[in-house]
LUMKE-90616 format. One record per residue: x, y, z of N, C-alpha, C, O in turn; residue number from 1. Coordinates in nm, 4 decimals. Atoms other than C-alpha are relative to their C-alpha. Example, Ala and Ser with C-alpha at 12.3 -4.5 7.8 and 13.67 -1.06 7.14 Angstrom:
BEGIN
((0.0890,-0.1190,0.0000),(1.2300,-0.4500,0.7800),(0.0900,0.1200,0.0000),(0.1936,0.1181,0.0665),1)
((-0.0820,-0.1190,-0.0060),(1.3670,-0.1060,0.7140),(-0.0770,0.1090,0.0730),(-0.0261,0.2198,0.0899),2)
***
This chain:
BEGIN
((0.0256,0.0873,-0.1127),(0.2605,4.3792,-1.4968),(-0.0347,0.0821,0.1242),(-0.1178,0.0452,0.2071),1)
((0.0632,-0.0687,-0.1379),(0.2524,4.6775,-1.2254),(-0.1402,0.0558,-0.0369),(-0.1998,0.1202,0.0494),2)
((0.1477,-0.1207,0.0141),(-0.0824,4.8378,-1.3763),(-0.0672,-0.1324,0.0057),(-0.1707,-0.1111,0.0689),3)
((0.0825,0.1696,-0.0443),(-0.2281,4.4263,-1.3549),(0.0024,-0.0023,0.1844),(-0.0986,-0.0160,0.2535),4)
((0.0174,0.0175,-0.1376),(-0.1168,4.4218,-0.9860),(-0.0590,0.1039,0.0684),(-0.1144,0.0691,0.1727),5)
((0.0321,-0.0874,-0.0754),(-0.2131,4.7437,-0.8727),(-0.1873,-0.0004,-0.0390),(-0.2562,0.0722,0.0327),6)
((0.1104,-0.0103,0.0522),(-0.5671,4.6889,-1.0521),(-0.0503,-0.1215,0.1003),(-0.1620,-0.0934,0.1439),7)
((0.0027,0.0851,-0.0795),(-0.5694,4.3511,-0.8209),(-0.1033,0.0597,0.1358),(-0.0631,0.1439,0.2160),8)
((0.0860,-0.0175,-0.1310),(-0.8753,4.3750,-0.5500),(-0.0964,0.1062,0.0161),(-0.1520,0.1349,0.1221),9)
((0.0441,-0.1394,-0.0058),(-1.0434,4.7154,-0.7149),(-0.1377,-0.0530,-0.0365),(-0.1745,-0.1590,-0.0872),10)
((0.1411,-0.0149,0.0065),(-1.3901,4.7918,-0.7129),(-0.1032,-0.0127,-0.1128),(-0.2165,-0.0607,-0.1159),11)
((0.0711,-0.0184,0.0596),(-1.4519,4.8832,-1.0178),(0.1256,0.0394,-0.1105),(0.1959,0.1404,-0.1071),12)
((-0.1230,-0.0329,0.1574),(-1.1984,4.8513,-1.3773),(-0.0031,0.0631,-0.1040),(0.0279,-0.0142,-0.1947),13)
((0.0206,-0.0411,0.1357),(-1.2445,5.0639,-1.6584),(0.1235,-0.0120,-0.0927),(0.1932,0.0887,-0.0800),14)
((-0.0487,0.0057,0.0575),(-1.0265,4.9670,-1.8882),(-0.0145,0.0026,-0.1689),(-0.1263,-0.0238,-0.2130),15)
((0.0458,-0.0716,0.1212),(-0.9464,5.0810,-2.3030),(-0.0267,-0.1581,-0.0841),(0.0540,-0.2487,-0.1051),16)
((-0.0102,0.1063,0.1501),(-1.0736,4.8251,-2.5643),(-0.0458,0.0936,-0.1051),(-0.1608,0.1076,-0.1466),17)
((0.0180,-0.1113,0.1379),(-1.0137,5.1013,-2.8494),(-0.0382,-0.0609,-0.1307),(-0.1131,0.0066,-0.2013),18)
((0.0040,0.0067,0.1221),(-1.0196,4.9257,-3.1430),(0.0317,-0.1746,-0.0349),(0.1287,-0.2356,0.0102),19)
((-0.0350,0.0673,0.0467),(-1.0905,4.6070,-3.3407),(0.1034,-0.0438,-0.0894),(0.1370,0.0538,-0.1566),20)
((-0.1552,-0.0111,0.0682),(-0.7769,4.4893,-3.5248),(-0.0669,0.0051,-0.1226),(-0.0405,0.1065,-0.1872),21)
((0.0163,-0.0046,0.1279),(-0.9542,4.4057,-3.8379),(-0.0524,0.1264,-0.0333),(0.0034,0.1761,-0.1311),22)
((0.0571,-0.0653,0.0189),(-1.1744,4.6809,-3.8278),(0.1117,0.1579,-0.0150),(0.0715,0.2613,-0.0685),23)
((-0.0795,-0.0814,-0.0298),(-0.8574,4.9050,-3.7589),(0.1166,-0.0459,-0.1535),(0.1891,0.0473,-0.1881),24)
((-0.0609,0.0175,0.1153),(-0.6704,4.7542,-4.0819),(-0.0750,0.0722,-0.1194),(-0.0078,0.1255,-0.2077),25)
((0.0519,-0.0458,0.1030),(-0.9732,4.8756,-4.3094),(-0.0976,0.1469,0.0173),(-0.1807,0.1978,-0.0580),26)
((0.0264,-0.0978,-0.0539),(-1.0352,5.1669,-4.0790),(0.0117,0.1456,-0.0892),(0.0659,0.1013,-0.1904),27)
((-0.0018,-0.1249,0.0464),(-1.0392,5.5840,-4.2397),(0.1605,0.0379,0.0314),(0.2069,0.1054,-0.0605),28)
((-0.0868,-0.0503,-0.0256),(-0.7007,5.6465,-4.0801),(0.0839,-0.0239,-0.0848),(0.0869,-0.1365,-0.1344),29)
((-0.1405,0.0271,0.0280),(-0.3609,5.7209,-4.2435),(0.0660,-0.1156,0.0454),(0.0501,-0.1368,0.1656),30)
((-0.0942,0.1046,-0.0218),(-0.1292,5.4174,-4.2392),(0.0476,0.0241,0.1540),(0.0084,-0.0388,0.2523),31)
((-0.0479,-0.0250,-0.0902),(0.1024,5.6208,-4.0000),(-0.0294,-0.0532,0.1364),(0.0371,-0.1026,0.2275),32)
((0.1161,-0.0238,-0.1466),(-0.1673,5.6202,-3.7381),(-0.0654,-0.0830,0.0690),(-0.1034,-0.0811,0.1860),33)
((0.0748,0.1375,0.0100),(-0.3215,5.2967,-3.7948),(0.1660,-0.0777,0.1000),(0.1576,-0.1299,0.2111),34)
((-0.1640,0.0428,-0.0467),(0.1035,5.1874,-3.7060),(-0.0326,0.0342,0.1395),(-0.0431,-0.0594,0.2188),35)
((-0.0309,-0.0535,-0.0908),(0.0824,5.4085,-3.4298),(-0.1100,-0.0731,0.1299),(-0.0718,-0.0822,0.2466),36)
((0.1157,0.0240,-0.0531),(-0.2595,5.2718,-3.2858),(0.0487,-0.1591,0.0712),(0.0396,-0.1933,0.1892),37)
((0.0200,0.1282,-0.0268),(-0.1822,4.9122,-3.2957),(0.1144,-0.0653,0.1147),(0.1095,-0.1503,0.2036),38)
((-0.1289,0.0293,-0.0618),(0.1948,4.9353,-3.1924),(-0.0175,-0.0186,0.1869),(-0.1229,0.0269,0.2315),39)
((-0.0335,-0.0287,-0.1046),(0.3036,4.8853,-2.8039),(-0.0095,0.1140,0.1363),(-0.0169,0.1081,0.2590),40)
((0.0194,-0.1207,-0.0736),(0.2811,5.2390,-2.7173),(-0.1301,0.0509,-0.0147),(-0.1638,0.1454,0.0566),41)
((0.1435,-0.0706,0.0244),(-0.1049,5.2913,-2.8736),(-0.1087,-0.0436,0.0953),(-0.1057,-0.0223,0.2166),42)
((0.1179,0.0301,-0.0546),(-0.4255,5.1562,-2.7872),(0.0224,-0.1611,0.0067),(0.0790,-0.2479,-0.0598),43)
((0.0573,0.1661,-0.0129),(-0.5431,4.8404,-2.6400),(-0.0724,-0.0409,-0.1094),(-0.1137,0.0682,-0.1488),44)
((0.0624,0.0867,0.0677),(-0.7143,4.6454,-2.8803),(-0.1197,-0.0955,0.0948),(-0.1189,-0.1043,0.2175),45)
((0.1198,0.0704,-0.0618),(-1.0331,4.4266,-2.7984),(0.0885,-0.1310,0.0327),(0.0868,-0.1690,0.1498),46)
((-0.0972,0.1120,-0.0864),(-0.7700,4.1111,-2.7729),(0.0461,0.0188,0.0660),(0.0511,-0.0645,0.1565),47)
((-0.0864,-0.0185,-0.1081),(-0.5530,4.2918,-2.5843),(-0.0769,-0.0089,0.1341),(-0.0444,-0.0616,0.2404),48)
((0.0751,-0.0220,-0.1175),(-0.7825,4.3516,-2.3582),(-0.0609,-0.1355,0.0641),(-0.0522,-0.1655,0.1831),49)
((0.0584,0.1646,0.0119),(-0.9503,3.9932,-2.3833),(0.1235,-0.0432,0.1196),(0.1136,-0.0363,0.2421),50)
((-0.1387,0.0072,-0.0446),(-0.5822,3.9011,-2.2943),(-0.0217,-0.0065,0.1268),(-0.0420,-0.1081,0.1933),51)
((-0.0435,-0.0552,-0.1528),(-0.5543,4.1054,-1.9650),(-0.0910,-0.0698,0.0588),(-0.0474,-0.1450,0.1460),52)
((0.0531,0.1018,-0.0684),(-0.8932,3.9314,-1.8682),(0.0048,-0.1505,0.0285),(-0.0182,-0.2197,0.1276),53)
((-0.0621,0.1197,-0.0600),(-0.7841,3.6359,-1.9163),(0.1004,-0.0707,0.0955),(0.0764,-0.1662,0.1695),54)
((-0.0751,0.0219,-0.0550),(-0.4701,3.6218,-1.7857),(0.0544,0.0974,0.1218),(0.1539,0.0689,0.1885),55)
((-0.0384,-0.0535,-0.1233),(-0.4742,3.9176,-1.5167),(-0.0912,0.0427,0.0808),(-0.0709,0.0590,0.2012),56)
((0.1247,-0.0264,-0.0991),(-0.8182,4.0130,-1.4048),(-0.0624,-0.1067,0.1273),(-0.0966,-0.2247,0.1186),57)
((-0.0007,0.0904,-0.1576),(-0.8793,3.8791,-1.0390),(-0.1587,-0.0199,-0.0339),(-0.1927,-0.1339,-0.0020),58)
((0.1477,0.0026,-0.0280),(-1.2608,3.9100,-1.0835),(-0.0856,0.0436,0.0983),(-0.1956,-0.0051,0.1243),59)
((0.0242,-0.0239,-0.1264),(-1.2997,4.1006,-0.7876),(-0.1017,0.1289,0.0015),(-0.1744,0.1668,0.0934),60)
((0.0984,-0.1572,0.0620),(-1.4855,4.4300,-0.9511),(-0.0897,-0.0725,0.0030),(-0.1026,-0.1923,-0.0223),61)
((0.1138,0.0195,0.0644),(-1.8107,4.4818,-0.9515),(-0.0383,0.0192,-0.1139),(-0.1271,-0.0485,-0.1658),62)
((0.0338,-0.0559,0.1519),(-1.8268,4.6449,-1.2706),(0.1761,-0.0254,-0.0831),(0.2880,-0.0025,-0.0372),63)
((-0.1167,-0.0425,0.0892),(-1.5727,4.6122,-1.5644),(-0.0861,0.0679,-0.1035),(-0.2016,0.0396,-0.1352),64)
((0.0327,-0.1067,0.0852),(-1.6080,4.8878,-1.8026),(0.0932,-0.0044,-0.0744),(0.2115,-0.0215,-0.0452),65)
((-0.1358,-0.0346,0.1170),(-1.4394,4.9376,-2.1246),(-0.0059,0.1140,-0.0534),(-0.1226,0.1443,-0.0283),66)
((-0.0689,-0.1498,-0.0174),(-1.3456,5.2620,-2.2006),(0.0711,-0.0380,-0.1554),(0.0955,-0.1463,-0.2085),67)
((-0.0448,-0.0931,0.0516),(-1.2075,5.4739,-2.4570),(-0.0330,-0.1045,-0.1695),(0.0706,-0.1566,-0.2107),68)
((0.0410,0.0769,0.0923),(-1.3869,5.2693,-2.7920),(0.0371,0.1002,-0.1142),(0.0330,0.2231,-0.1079),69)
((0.0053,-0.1434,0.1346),(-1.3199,5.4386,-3.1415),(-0.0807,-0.0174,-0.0637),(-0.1244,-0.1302,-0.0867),70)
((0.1277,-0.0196,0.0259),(-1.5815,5.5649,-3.2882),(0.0069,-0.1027,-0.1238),(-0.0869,-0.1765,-0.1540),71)
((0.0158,0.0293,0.1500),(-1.4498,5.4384,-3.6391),(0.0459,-0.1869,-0.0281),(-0.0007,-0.2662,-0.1100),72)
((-0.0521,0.1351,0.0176),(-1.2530,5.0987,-3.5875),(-0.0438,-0.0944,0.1240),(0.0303,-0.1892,0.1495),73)
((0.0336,0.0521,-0.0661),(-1.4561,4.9739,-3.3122),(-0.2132,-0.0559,0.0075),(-0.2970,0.0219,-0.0383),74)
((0.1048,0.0035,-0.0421),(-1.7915,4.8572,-3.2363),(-0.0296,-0.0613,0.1588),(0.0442,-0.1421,0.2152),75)
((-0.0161,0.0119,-0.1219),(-1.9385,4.8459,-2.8947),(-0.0496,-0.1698,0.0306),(0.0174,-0.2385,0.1077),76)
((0.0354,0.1521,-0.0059),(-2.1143,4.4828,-2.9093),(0.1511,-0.0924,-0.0142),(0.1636,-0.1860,0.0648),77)
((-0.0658,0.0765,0.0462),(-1.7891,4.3392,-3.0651),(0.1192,0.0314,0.1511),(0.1678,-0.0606,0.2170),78)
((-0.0982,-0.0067,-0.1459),(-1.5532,4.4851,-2.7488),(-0.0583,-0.0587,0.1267),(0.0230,-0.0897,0.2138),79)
((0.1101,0.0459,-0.1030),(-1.8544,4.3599,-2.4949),(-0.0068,-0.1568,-0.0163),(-0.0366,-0.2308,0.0774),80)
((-0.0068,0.1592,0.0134),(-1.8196,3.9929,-2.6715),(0.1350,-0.0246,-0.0053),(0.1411,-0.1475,-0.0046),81)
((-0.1759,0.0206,-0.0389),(-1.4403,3.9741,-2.6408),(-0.0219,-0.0220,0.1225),(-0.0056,-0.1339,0.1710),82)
((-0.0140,-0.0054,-0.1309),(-1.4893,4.0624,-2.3170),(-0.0895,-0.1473,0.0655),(-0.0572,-0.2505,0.1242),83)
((0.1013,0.1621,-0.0476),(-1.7488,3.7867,-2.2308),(0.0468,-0.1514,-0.0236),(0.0377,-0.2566,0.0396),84)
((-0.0841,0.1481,0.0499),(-1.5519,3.5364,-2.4516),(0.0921,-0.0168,0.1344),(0.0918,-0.1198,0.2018),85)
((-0.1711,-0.0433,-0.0964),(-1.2302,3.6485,-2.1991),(-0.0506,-0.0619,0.0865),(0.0097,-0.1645,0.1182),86)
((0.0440,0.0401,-0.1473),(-1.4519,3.5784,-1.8913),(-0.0395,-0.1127,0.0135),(-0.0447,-0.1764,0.1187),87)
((0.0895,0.1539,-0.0011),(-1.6249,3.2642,-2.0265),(0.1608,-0.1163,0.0187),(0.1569,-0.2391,0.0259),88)
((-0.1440,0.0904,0.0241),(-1.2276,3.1215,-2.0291),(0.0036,-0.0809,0.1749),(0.0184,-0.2017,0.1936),89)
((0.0051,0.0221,-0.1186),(-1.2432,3.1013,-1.6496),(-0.1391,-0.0699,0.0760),(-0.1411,-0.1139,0.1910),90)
((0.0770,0.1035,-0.0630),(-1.5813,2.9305,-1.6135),(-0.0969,0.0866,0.0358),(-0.0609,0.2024,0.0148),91)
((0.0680,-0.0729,-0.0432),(-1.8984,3.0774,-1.4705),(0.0062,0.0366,0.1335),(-0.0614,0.1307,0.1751),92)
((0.0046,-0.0541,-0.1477),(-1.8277,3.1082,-1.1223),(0.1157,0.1043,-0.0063),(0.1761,0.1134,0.1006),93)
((-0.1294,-0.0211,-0.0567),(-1.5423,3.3058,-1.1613),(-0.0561,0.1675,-0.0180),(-0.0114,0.2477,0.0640),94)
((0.0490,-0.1578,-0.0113),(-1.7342,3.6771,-1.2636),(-0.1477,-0.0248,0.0037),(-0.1818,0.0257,-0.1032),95)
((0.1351,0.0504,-0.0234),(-2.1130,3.5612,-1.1871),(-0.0830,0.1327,-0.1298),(-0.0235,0.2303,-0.1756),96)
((0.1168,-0.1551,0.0564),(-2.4086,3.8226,-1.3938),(0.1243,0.0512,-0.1115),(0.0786,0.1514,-0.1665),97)
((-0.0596,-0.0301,0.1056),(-2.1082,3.8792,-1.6566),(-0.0817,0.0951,-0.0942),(-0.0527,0.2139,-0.1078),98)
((0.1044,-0.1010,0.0548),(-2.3716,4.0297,-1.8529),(-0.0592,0.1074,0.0130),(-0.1045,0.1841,-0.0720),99)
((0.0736,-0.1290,-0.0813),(-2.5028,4.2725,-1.5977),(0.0959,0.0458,0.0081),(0.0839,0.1673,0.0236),100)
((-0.1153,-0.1076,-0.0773),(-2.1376,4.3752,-1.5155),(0.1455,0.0369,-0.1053),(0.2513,0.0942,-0.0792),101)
((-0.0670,-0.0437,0.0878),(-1.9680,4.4054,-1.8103),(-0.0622,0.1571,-0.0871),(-0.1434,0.1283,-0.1750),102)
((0.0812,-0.1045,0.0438),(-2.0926,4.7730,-1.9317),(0.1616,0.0435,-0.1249),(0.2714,-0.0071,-0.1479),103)
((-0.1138,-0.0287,0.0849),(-1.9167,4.9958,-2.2017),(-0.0479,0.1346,0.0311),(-0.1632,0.1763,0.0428),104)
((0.0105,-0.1540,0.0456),(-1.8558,5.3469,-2.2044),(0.0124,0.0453,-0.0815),(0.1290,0.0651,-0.1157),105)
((-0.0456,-0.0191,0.0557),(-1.9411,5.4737,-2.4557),(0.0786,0.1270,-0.0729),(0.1420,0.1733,0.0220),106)
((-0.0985,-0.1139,0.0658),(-1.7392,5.7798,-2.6862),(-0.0694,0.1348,-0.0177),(-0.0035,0.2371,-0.0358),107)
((0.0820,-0.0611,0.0533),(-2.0257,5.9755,-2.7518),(-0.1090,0.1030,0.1179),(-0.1947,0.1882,0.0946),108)
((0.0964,0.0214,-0.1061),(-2.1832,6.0059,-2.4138),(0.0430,-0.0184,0.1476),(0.1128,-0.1182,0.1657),109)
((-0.0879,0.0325,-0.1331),(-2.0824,6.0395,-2.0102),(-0.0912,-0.1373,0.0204),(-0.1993,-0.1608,-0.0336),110)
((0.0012,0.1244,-0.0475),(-2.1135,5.7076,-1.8648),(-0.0658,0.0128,0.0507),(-0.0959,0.1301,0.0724),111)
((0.0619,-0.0388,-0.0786),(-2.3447,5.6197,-1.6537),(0.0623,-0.0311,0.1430),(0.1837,-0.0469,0.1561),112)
((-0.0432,-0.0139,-0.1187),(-2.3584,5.5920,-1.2496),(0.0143,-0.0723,0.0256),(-0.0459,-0.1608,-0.0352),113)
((-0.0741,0.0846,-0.0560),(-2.1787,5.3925,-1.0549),(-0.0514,-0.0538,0.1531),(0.0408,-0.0040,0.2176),114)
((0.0373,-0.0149,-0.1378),(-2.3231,5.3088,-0.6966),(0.1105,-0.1536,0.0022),(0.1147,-0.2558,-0.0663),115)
((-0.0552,0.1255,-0.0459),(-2.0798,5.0820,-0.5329),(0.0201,-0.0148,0.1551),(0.0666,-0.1188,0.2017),116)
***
């Protein structure tokens, strides 16, 4: 709840949508890891993340960015339509150009620039 409030009124969010769940059940990794990924202490997930937009993102960024994707249990379209689903929950006025301002960073590659 403090990393939701302190994110409250920022410019610009990059936050992790690491990994699809299904895609992370039939993923390359050891069990262990796969445990370790999904649990509390691992990675966001594309719901999780969905989630936070739904229920904590103010809409006040210009840009949301998702961050830290895995190469193996993720794809970048499928974290980019979570995200759009998440935003479409609140209606269209509520993040306008959704499309233009949802970007992904991706794993492979520095991000691009930011002018804000």
């Amino acid at each position: 709840q403090l990393v939701a409030e302190r994110l409250r009124g920022s410019t610009l969010v990059m936050i992790e949508s690491n990994h699809d769940r299904d895609m992370l059940k039939v993923g390359p990794y050891p069990w262990s890891v796969k445990q370790r990924i999904a649990s509390n202490l691992g990675h966001l997930s594309n719901d999780e993340t969905a989630r936070w937009i739904r229920e904590d993102f103010d809409g006040e960024a210009e840009y949301l960015v998702l961050g830290h994707l895995s190469r193996h249990c993720n794809h970048p379209e499928l974290a980019r339509l979570s995200a759009l689903q998440a935003l479409d929950y609140h209606g269209s006025l509520f993040f306008r150009r959704a499309e233009e301002r949802v970007r992904i960073a991706l794993p492979d590659r520095a991000s691009e620039w930011f002018e804000l």
